[in-house]
C-alpha positions in Angstrom: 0.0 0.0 0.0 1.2 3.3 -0.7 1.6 6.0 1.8 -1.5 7.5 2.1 -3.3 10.6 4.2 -6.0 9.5 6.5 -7.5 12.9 7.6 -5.9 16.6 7.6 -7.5 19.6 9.3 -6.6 22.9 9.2 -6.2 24.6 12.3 -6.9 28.1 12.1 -5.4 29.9 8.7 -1.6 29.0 9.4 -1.5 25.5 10.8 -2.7 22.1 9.8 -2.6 18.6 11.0 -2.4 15.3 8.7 -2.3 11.9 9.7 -0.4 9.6 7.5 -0.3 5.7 7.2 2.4 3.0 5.7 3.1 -0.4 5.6 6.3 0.1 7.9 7.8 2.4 10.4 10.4 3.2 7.8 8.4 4.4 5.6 6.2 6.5 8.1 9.5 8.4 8.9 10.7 8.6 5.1 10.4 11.4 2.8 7.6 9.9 1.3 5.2 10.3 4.1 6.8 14.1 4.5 6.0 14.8 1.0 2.2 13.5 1.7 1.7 15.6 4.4 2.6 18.7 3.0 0.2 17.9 -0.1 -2.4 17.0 2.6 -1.6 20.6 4.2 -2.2 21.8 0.7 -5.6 20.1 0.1 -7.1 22.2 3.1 -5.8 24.9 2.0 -2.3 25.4 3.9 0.2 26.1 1.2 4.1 26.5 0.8 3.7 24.0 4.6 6.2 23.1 6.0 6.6 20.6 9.1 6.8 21.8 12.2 6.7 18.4 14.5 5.3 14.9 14.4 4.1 12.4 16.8 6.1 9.8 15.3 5.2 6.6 14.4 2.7 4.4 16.2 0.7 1.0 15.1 -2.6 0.5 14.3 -4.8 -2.3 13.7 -6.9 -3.7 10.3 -9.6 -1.1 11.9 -7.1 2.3 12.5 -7.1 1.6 16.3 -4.3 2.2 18.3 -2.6 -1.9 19.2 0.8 -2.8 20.6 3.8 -3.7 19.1 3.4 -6.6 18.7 2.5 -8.1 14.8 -1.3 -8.3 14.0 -3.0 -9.2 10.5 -3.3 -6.0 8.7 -1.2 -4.1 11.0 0.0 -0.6 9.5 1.8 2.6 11.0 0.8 6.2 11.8 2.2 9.4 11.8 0.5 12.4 12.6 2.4 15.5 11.0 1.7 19.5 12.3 2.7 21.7 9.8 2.6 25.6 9.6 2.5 27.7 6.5 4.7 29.9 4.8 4.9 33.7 3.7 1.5 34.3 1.7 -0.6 31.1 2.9 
């Protein structure tokens, strides 16, 4: 599965938050998942974004709840990325 947005809000007219999820914790801290965010940052209307923290990544079940490390069927990784706009967002 590609790395894929799972919901983004903007928070007031300079900030956003997206959650991102991957097959692997590699690629939830990869440049791939970066690149997501940002366009998920875009999409509600946050442009030139840049990111300002993330959680990191955590593990979720088949069903996007939160499970423990250890392997599960279906098992994919999080990351939930804040980002903050640029000059003329």
């Amino acid at each position: 599965m590609p790395v894929q947005v799972i919901s983004s809000e903007a928070i007031g007219t300079v900030n956003a938050k997206v959650v991102v999820e991957c097959d692997n914790i590699e690629e939830a801290l990869g440049t791939k998942a970066k690149e997501v965010a940002i366009m998920g940052a875009k999409n509600v209307g946050l442009f030139r974004a840049g990111i300002s923290s993330t959680s990191g990544p955590y593990p979720v079940n088949a069903e996007g709840q939160d499970c423990t490390l250890s392997a599960q069927p279906g098992m994919k990784y999080r990351n939930d990325f804040n980002l903050s706009g640029g000059l003329g967002s």
